[in-house]
Each structure stands twice: as C-alpha cells, then as structure tokens.
DOLOMI-311857 format. One record per residue (C-alpha): residue in one letter; x, y, z. Coordinates in steps of 0.5 Angstrom, whole numbers, plus 500, padded with zeros to 3 digits. Example, Ala and Ser with C-alpha at 12.3 -4.5 7.8 and 13.67 -1.06 7.14 Angstrom:
REM DOLOMI-311857
a525491516
s527498514
//
This chain:
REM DOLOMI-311857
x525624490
x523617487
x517619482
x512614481
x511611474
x503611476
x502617475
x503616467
x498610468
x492613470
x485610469
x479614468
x476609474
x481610478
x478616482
x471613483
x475606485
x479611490
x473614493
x469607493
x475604495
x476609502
x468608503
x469600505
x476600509
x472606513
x466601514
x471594515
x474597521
x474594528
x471599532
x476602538
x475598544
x477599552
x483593553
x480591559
x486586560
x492581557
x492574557
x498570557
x499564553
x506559552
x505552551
x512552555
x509556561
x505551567
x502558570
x494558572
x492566572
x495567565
x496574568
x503575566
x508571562
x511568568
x504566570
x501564563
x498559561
x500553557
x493553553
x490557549
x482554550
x482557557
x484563555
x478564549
x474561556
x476566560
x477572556
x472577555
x470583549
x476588550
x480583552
x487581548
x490574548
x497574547
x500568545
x507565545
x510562538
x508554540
x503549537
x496549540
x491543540
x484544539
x482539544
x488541550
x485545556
x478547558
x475542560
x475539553
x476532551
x482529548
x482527542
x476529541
x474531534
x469535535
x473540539
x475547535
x477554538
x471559539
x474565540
x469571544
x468577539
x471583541
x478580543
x483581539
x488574539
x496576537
x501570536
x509570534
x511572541
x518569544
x514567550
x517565557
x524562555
x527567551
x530574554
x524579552
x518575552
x514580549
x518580542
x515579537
x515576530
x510571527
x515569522
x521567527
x515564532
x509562529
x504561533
x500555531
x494553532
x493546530
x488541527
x492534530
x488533535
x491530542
x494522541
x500516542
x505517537
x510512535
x517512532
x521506529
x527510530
x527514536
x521510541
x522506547
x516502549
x515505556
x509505561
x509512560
x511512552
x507515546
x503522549
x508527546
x512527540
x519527544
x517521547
x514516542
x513509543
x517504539
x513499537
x506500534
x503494538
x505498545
x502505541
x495501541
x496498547
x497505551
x491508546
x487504549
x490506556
x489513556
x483513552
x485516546
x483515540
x489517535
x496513533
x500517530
x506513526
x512515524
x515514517
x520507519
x519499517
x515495523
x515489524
x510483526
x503481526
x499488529
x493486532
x489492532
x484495537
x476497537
x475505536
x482507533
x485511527
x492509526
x495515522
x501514519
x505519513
x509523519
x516524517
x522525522
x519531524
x513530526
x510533519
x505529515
x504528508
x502523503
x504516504
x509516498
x512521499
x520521501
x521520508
x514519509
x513512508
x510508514
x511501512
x508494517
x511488514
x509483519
x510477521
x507470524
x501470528
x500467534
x496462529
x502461526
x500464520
x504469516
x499475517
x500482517
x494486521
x489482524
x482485526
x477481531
x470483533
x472491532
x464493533
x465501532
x471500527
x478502526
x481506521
x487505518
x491511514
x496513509
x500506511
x504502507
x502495509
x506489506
x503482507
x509477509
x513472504
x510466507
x514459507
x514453510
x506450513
x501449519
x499443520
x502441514
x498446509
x503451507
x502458508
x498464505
x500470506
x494474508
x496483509
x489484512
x486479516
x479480518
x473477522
x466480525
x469487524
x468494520
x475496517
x477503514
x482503510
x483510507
x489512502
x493505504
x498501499
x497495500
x502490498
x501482498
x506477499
x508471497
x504464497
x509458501
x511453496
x506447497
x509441501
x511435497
x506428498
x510422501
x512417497
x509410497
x513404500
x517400495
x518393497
x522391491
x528390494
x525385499
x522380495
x517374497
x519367500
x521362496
x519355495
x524349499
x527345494
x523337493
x527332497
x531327493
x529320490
x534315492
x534307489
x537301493
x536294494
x529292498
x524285498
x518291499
x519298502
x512301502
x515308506
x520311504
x520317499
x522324497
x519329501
x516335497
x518341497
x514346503
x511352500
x514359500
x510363506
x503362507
x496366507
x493370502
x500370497
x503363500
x505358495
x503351494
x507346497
x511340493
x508333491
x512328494
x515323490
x512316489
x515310493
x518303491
x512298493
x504300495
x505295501
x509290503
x506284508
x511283513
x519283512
x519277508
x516277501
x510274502
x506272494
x500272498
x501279499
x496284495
x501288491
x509289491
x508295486
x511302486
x506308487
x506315482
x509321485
x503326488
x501332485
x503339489
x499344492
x496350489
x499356490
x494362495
x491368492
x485369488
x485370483
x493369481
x495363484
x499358481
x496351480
x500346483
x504341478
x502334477
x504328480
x509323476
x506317474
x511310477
x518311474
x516318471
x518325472
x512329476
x510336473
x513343474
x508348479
x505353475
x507361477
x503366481
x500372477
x503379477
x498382483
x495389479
x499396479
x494402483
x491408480
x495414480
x493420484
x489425481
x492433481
x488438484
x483443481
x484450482
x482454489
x480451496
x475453501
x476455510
x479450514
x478455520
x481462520
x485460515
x485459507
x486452505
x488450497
x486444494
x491437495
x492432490
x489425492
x493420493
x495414489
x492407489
x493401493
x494395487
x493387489
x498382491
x502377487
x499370487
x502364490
x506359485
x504352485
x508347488
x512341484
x509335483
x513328485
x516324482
x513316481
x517311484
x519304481
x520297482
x525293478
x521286481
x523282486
x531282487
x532288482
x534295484
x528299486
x527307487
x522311490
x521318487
x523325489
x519331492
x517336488
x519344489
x514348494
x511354490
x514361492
x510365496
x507372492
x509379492
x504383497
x502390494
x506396496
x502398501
x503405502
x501409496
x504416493
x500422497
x498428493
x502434493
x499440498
x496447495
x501453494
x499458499
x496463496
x497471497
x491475500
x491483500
x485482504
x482476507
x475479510
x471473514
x464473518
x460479518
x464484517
x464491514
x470493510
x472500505
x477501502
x478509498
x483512495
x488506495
x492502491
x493493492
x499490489
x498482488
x502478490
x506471488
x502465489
x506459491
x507453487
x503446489
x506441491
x509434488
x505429489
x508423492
x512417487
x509410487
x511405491
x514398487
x510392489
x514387492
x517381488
x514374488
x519368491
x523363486
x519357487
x523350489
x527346485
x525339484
x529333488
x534329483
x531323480
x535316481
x536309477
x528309474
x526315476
x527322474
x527329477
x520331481
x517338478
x520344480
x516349484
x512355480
x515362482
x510367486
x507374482
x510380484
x506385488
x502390485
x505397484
x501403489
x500409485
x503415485
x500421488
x497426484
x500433485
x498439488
x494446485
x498453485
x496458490
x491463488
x493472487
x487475491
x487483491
x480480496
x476474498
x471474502
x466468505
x460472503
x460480504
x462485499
x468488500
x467496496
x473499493
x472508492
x477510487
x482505488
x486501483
x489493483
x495491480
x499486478
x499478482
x501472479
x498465480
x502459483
x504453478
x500447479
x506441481
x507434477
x504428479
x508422482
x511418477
x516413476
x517410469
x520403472
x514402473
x507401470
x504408467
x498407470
x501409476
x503416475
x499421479
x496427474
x498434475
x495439480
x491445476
x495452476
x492458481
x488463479
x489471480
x482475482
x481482484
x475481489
x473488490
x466492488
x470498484
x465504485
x469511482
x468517485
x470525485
x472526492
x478530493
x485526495
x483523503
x488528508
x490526515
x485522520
x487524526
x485531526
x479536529
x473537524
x474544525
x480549527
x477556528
x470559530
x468566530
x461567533
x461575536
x464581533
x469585531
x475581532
x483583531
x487577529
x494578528
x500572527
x496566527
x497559523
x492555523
x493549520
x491541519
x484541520
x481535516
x474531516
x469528512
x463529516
x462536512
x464541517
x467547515
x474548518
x474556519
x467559520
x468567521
x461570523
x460576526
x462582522
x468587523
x474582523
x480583521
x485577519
x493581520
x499576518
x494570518
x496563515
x490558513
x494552511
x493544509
x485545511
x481539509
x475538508
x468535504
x464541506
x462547501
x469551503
x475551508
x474558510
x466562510
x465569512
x459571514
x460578515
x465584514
x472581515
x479584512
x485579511
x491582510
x497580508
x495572510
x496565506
x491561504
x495555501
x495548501
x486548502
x482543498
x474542499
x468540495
x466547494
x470553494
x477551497
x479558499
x475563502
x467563501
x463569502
x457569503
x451573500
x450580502
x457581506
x464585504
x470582505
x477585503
x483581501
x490585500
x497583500
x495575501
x497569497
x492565496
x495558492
x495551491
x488550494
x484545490
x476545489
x472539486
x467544484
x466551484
x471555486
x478553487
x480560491
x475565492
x468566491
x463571493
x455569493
x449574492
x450582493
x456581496
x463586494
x470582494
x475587494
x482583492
x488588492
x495586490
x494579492
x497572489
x494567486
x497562483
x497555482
x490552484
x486547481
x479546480
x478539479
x472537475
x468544473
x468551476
x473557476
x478560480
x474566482
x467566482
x463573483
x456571483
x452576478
x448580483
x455582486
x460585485
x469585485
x474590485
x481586483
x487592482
x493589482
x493582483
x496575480
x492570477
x497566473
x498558473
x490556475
x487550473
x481550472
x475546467
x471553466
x473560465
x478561471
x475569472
x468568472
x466575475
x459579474
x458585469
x460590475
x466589477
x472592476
x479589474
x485594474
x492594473
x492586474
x496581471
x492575468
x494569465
x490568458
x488575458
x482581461
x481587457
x483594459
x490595463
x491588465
x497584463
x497577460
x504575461
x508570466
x509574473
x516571473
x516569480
x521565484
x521562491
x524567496
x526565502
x520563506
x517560500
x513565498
x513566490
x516573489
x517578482
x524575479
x530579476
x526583471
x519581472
x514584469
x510585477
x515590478
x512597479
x507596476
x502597480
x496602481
x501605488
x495609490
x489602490
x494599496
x492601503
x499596507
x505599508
x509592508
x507586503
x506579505
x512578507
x512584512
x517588508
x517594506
x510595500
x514600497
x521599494
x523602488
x518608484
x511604485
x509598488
x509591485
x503587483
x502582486
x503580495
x510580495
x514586494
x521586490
x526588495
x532589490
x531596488
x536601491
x544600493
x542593492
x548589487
x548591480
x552588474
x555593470
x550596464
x550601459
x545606460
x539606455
x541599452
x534597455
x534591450
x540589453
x544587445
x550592447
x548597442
x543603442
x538603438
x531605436
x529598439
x531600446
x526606446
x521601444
x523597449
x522602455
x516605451
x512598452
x515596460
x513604462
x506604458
x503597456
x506592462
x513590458
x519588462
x525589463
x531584465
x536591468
x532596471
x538601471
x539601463
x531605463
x534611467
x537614461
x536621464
x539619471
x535623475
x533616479
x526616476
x523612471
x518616467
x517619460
x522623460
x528617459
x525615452
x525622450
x533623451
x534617449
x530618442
x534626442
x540623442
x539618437
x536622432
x537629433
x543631436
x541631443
x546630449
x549624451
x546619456
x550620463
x554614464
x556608463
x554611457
x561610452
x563603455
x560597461
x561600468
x556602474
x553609475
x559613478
x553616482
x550610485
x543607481
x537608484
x535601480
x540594481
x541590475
x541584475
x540581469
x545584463
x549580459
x552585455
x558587458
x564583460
//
C-alpha cells in the first residue's frame, strides 16, 4: 500500500478546515429531485418530440422551453446557438439560453449518427453552446455565389458583394468573412456587422493573427474611382470588424484627373470601424499638360520681288514702269506692298514730241506701303528720286513671348464625390510679328529727247509677320492622392482599436512645353535697275511671332490617414503610420526659346493625419457578430455537466454568464473567449460549485472570471482558470462582502490584470480557503492575492511567495495533450498536496486525481507515477550526480518536508518499500555514516529496479 506523504505534513488548521470544509459541501449540494423526464437534443437530429434520440430535437432553446424542474436534458456533442429555435429571432443579439431551475443539462453525448447514442465523453463530443449568433458566411476559398449560399459554414458564399446582398435577403444582420483576399469595390449595406478573422475552420481570431487575415483589396467603382468600400446613405450604421482593408494602387484618370486612391469612401452614413487595419494605396501620377503649338516650321509669307527697271529708246513714254513687289500676306501681320519704279517721262502729248507739251521729264519711284501690325510693323521704304535707287522696307518687330504657367499650390478641393488636386495654369498666349515694310521704287530717268531712257524698278513687297503660337502649354494635373478614409456630408464615423497605414501620394503632372511662334517671311527683293536707274529697294522682312508659354506644373498628391468636408472623425486608441506626399512636377520649358515662357513648378503634397485621437483603457475589441449574453440561470438547484459555453462578446455591458438561484452545481464545464464591457463574464448570485471547469480566454472590465457576489458561497475544485484579462479589478476570481470562496486544487496562471487590481480579490468581510492551488505566471499592477485577514492559505504554490506552508516555486508545467498545463518531469506540484482537502476523484482532465502517494497541486494530475517508463537510476542519488552522498539526504529532506523537487522520483524509495516518507533518509544517512545495510538496487551500479518501481524516472542524467 502506497503510504501517503501528507501524513508527515500535517497542519495544525487541517482539522477545523476538514470540518468547515465538509460543512459547506453539505450545504453546496443540489437537493435530489424526481427525474421526471428526458429530453434529447442533436444538432444532426430533425426530430420534433425530443423524446428519444431518434425523435431529438436539433435545438437546444426548445428543449430549455419544454423542460420542467426535475427534467434532464440531454445533449449531443454539436455547436448550439443562442438564437436558433423557440420562436427566437435569428441573429438576434439579445438571445441567451434561460435554463428552468431544477434541470439538470448533460453534454458530451455521441448522439443520432453514432452506434450508441448514449455514449458519453465531453472530451471527444463536446457540446458547445455557442455566442455566434445565426448569419451569412463567406469564403474566397471554398464559396460559390448561389441563391442559396451563405447560411451555413458548409455552404459559403464566394464573394462578399453576394454575402451582403443575401444578408439583406434573409434579414440576418451577421456577415461573417473567412480569412482570403477579396477583390472589388464593396458597397456595403444598412444595419450590418462584416465580421472577419475566421480561419479556414471557421475559428476566430484577431485579424493579424496567421491564417486569419480577411484582406479586401478593392477595385474600380462604377464612378470610375479606384475605391475599396463604399458607404451611402447608411442611416442605422454598419460595422465593420477585424478586417484588413487595403486601398487600390490607383493609375490612370477620369475625366482627366488622375485617380486618388480612397480605402473608405463615406457619404451621409454612420460608420463603425473596429479593430481594422487599414492600409491606403497609392495616388495615380498626374497627368502631363499638352504642349503649346509650335509653328516655327511654318513660317509667314514673304514679300514678291519688285519688278525690274528696263531703258530704251522713246520720244515720250509717261506709262510704262517696274511694278512694286505685292506684300507678303495680309490682315493684322501682312507686310507692306513694294513702291513702284518711276517712269521715263511725266506726260507726253501725244505720239509726236510736242514742245508744247507740259513737261517730258522722268518721275521719282513711289515709296512702299508699311508693313501691318501694331505696334511692330515695319515702315515702307522710300521712293527714289529720278535716276536714283528707292529704299529698303524696314522689318517688322519680333511679337512678344507669353508668360510661362504657374505651378500649382498644395491641396485641392470636391469636384462631386471625388477629390480634386490643384492643376498648374496654363502658359500665355504672346503677340504676332509685325509686318516688314515694302521696298521703295526706283525713280526713272530721261537722257533728253533722242537719248536712251529708263523707267525705275518696283520695290520688294514686305514679308507678312509671324502669328503668335496659338495654342499655350497647359498645366500639369495633381497627383492623385491616397485616402485611408474619405468621410462626405453628414456622416458618423468611429474608429477604435485599429491601425491606418498612409499610403504613396502621386507625382503631379509636367506641365505642357511652350509653343514656338511662327517665323516672319522674307521680304521681297528689289527690281535690277538699268542704264540711269539703279536697283529699287528690297522689301523688309516680317517679325517672328511670339512664343505661347509653358504650362506651369501639377501639385504632388496629398497622404491622408482621413479627410473630411466638416465632420469630425474620432479614433479610440488607435495609431497612424507612415505615408508620403507626391512631388510636385517641373514647369513646361524649352531653353530655345525665351526664359520667360517656362512654366514654374507645381508644390509638393502634404501628409496629414485627420483624426481626433482620444485614448482609452478599453480591453481589446473581440468579435461582433455574437449574442450579448450565453447562459442565464433564474431558478434553483441546476446540474451542469459537459458543456462549453463559448463566444459570447458586447459592448452593451451584459454579463455573458449570470448564475442566480443557489444550488447549482457546474461539472466538466468550459467558459472560454467571453467577452465583455460589464463588471464580470461569469456572476454568481447564489451557492454554486465548479468542478473540474476551464475559466480561459475571458476578459471584462471588472473581473474577467468569476464575481461572486456579496453574502454567497462558491466552491471551485480541480479547475483552471488562465488567460483571462481585467482592466480593473480582478483578473480571476473575486469575492464580494460576507461571502466564502473555497479554492481547492485548481490552476491559476497566466491572467492579466491591466491597469490596477489583482489576481484574486476577497473583500475584508469575507472569507477564502485556498489548499492546494496554483498561483503563478499573473500579471497584475497591485498585489495579485488580496485576500481578507480570515482566510486560510494552505499547502499552495504561489508565485512571490505566502507565509505558512505554501511554495514560491515554478509549477513546471508543460502542455499535455489538450492543451491543458500539467505538473512536468519532476515538478515541484507532484505530491504535495494536502490529499485529504480534495473531494474529486478525477482532475480536470477527468483522469485519475490520485496517482502516486498523494494528489498533486494544482487541477491536473500527473499520470506518470507506476509501471510508467523509467530511465535507469541509481537508488538514493536524489541529486542525481551519480554519487552518494550527504547532499542527496538534503535533497529528499527538502522535497519530503519543505516542497523541494525532485528530477527522478525513483531515486527517493531508498528503502523500496514503494512509499516515499521518513524513513528513505534515514536508511540513506544510516548507510552513509553508521554502517547501515545497503540501499536495494540498483544501488552499486545504473539499472532498474528489479522488482518494479512504484515511481517513473523520468529525468536522470546520470547513467549511460
């Protein structure tokens, strides 16, 4: 017989807390009722009596409306919503399960698909009573978009376009959103929660966490506009959560503005935005101006040569004379036709010389014309006097170059729906060339009456002048800019707990080159002179046109986290990164031609946040798409045994579990991933037990565990309670006034407590019995044990220490199978317990509570003691240095008396009489220093023990 080593660790309190101890598990439990009937519940069943399994009924609310005190309910391993049956509204957020007092409620059955229905192990079936309430489901990667997709998790739809379209079908509120990449613009829908973090499986968790990132990554709306998710008009409010949202890298331009990127797009509608990451795109580059025209290669007409002068022979000729040049072009820029030439003779009488004629003497050639344009043109050259050359035209003036483009300012303004940068300006028109003047004739010239005469040559016609280019350089368009939200009109938008990445605003457009003006003509040659007159004058050439300017260039997109037209946009603890403005662009330019017509260069964009940043304490946000609430309990004396309830989550300020009544008693129960803004996740009212339960993965404002309320006795044994998280309070367990907590051989690990508070908090007028427990790996601000002057702490393992018996030492725990923390190789957990405190017979775990001499500390037992595997050892190295020694008497001293531990149990059987006591240090010590007979073996050399140890070994490093 396996002797137990609490027997050399009694306390003198151990007798008064035995007798206390019995007392209030008398009063705890349930009084015996008449089992009136069985209800049968399978979530795989169609049934409608519920009266056996072959008749059960698929939901478990109908079965709670049916059953009476007395009644058992009997539930196959399934997940149960709160809001699926009795009359209940799907997706109802309000729905819980009421459970009628005196029923008793038993999960973990095999049900109607399996050979024995009545099986039973909540481990292999678990029965889960679920928080996620009735909704569409999505899936990128196993949907198909069907009239029929989306109610179920076998049956998603594909696109998330079609789950809101089939939300707003079926009238359910929920769109859950498996972890995938979605394409496209979403345009959301009125009155919805898009809920996304579901991995493959259909298990939530937050949206950076592998597996589970629900990406939308958008597309091109039907404006045209590179947008993500659009909201219109949403009166009620639409929440979006736990998504990653990434705005579109933006290219190309409507309506020749160049796109923004928008991730959010908001107009007239209330927005939720909670726990998202969202991610801004890229801005589109601005779009170039046009160019101005250029005409240099075109140039303006010239002026036609003078006709020639000729001599000859002639009693009197008063007609004949060279033709002035005709001017090249006309209108506003033409140039000045050519004078022409002089003739021989003034008048002549008649074809006879007549010396009674008037005068026979040659006339002077006539001046030309001016040239067009003012001002600018050129004046006409003058006419030459008898027997002398006329005068050159003069050229027209070069028109002036326009002004180049401004570059534009930073920023924009609404054009619509839609964000508009500012554009550079566009250049100047310059002025015309002005017209060159024509050429003035030559004069003609008489040599007398019977000598040789000539008449004078036309002057050339001026050339036309160049027009002015007339088309100028535009400006450069804005760079698109990069919004993360985009918020128009009367609008309500919140943001909590999320991050925003700005993105990569665009470069502005170049502005538009200038445009060369065109070029002026080449005036007209003079006509040749002859005998006695010379050459008329050549016609003057035309000024070239004016230059247009050059467009000025675009401004660089802006980076906003935000923007508004007006309302103000409120961010709760969360963070804005990153961005980058766009460059402005260059002015046009063309360093042919004059400086004045370059365009200046746009401004660059500008980076902004946008957001009124508040900073809270709230917890971290959990999923939206659940019931406020999961279990309520109104009556009395209620057996609940093999149930998981799990996934309830709100920020109204319910408290998920509410356990009034008294008499209850909570058997292999899981309370996992409650959530919730209220005091507590689980509030007891009246006397209630848990045994063997999991209180994991909680958080509340308040207390994330359990609250027992003032004046009421609670038990807790064999539980694990780990992972929950309080802002302030209480991270695990809390006991209001005049109440009594009894906490026997449970695990409490691993819980935070976020701003101030503790572990376990036992008001000062109420009182705690703690035996036997685990208090190590909490976080806490203030003392994590706050317990009241009457409490009593035994035989307890608790990190930082607690006078009396209790241990200040690492639990050692490793993961088992399930998950669960159990005491490792060698833990100092192992035995040491106070046996006679625990009232189960199996841990958490629903092995065995006892394994080895006594029970372990802490909710799970270590099942390795016995026939197990064992390294070999050699008996009485309780060091394990491979020699005997004083030191390992010590070493055995301190595990059996003052909670040491001990890496190989079997070493510690020095005696082998399978039993770990007083007497193992006393042969060791006789042997060592007064000749005492010799350890059993494997004493001389490494081995086993030939008759079997009671004890594995499990760590021993001693032996080959």
């Amino acid at each position: 017989m396996i002797s137990s080593v609490s027997e050399n660790r009694v306390s003198p309190s151990n007798g008064i807390f035995t007798a206390l101890m019995a007392i209030i598990l008398f009063s705890l439990s349930p009084p015996a009722e008449a089992q009136n009937r069985i209800w049968y519940v399978d979530d795989a069943a169609s049934g409608f009596s519920g009266s056996s399994w072959e008749d059960a009924l698929s939901n478990l609310q109908e079965a709670m409306l049916l059953a009476l005190p007395g009644d058992e309910i009997r539930v196959a391993g399934g997940t149960y919503a709160t809001d699926s049956g009795g009359g209940l509204i799907p997706g109802d957020p309000s729905t819980r399960f009421v459970l009628p007092g005196g029923v008793t409620l038993l999960g973990g059955y095999a049900g109607v698909l399996a050979a024995d229905p009545d099986e039973r192990d909540p481990q292999i079936y678990r029965t889960i009573l679920d928080g996620r309430i009735q909704g569409i489901h999505v899936s990128a990667l196993a949907g198909i978009d069907t009239p029929f997709c989306g109610l179920s998790q076998d049956l998603p739809c594909a696109t998330l376009q079609y789950g809101i379209d089939r939300a707003l079908e079926t009238g359910l509120r929920n769109v859950r959103v498996m972890a995938g990449i979605y394409e496209g613009t979403i345009s959301l829908a009125d009155d919805l929660i898009i809920q996304g973090g579901y991995d493959e499986d259909w298990n939530w968790a937050a949206v950076e966490t592998p597996g589970h990132e629900t990406v939308l990554i958008g597309g091109i709306n039907a404006d045209g506009q590179a947008v993500t998710i659009e909201a219109r008009d949403l009166e009620l409010g639409t929440t979006l959560a736990h998504l990653q949202i990434q705005g579109p890298d933006a290219s190309g331009s409507v309506s020749g503005i160049a796109r923004s990127s928008y991730a959010i797009h908001v107009v007239d509608s209330r927005l939720h935005l909670a726990s998202v990451l969202i991610q801004a795109g890229f801005g589109a580059p601005g779009i170039p101006g046009q160019p101005g025209t250029g005409l240099g290669n075109n140039p303006a007409a010239d002026g036609q040569a003078g006709g020639n002068a000729d001599s000859y022979f002639s009693f009197c000729d008063a007609t004949a004379f060279g033709a002035g040049g005709l001017a090249g072009g006309g209108g506003p820029t033409g140039g000045g036709n050519g004078g022409g030439g002089g003739t021989m003779d003034n008048n002549c009488c008649g074809t006879v010389p007549n010396p009674f004629c008037d005068s026979y003497d040659a006339t002077a050639g006539s001046s030309g014309a001016n040239g067009a344009g003012l001002p600018g043109w050129g004046q006409g050259g003058g006419g030459g006097g008898t027997c002398s050359g006329g005068g050159d035209g003069a050229p027209g003036s070069p028109g002036s170059s326009g002004q180049g483009g401004v570059g534009a300012f930073p920023g924009g303004g609404l054009s619509g729906l839609y964000w508009v940068g500012f554009s550079g300006s566009a250049g100047q028109i310059g002025t015309a060339g002005g017209g060159g003047g024509g050429g003035g004739g030559s004069g003609g010239c008489d040599n007398g009456t019977f000598g040789t005469d000539s008449y004078g040559a036309g002057g050339g016609g001026g050339a036309s002048g160049g027009i002015p280019s007339p088309n100028a350089g535009l400006g450069g368009s804005a760079g698109g800019s990069s919004f993360g939200l985009f918020v128009l009109g009367v609008s309500e938008v919140e943001v909590l707990q999320s991050t925003i990445i700005r993105g990569q605003a665009g470069t502005g457009g170049e502005g538009g080159l200038p445009g060369a003006g065109q070029s002026g003509g080449v005036g007209g040659s003079g006509g040749n002179g002859a005998a006695g007159t010379p050459n008329a004058g050549r016609g003057g050439d035309g000024g070239d046109g004016g230059a247009s300017g050059g467009g000025g260039g675009g401004s660089g997109g802006d980076s906003h986290a935000v923007w508004s037209d007006g309302v103000t946009v409120t961010a709760y603890d969360s963070t804005v990164l990153g961005g980058a403005a766009g460059n402005g662009a260059a002015g046009g330019s063309d360093p042919a031609l004059d400086v004045v017509t370059q365009g200046s260069n746009g401004a660059p964009g500008q980076v902004f946040d946008g957001f009124d940043h508040v900073g809270t304490s709230d917890l971290p946000l959990g999923p939206f798409d659940r019931s406020n609430q999961i279990l309520e309990l109104t009556g009395d004396d209620n057996l609940i045994d093999g149930v998981v309830f799990q996934g309830s989550s709100n920020r109204s300020g319910e408290i998920p579990v509410i356990v009034g009544g008294e008499g209850h008693h909570f058997s292999r129960c899981q309370f996992v991933d409650l959530l919730s803004t209220a005091g507590s996740t689980i509030q007891v009212a009246g006397f209630s037990v848990f045994e063997n339960c999991r209180i994991q993965n909680c958080q509340a404002e308040l207390v994330a565990g359990i609250e027992i309320l003032a004046s009421v006795v609670c038990r807790l044994e064999s539980c694990i309670v780990a992972g929950n998280r309080s802002n302030t309070g209480t991270s695990a367990l809390s006991a209001d006034s005049d109440s009594v907590l009894l906490l026997v051989n449970n695990t409490v690990v691993n819980n935070a407590n976020l701003i101030s508070g503790g572990t376990v908090i036992v008001a000062d007028s109420a009182q705690a019995i703690l035996q036997n427990n685990i208090f190590f790996g909490n976080l806490s601000v203030d003392p994590s044990l706050q317990l009241s002057t009457a409490s009593v702490v035994l035989r307890n393992i608790i990190e930082g220490g607690w006078p009396g018996d209790n241990l200040d030492v690492d639990p050692e725990l490793i993961e088992s199978p399930h998950g669960v923390l159990t005491p490792g190789p060698g833990s100092p957990c192992v035995d040491q317990a106070i046996s006679a405190a625990s009232t189960t017979t199996s841990d958490c775990l629903g092995q065995p509570r006892q394994v080895c001499q006594a029970v372990d500390i802490g909710a799970v037992e270590r099942q390795s003691c016995g026939d197990g595997d064992t390294l070999d050892f050699i008996r009485g190295d309780c060091d394990g240095n491979g020699a005997l020694e004083l030191a390992d008497a010590v070493v055995l001293l301190d595990y059996l008396f003052t909670g040491g531990s001990l890496s190989c149990l079997a070493t510690a059987d020095v005696n082998d009489d399978s039993g770990l006591n007083i007497a193992d240090p006393g042969v060791l010590l006789s042997y060592l220093f007064i000749g005492g007979s010799a350890p059993p073996e494997p004493f001389v050399a490494c081995g086993q023990d030939p008759d079997g140890s009671f004890t594995a070994c499990e760590s021993y490093s001693s032996c080959p």
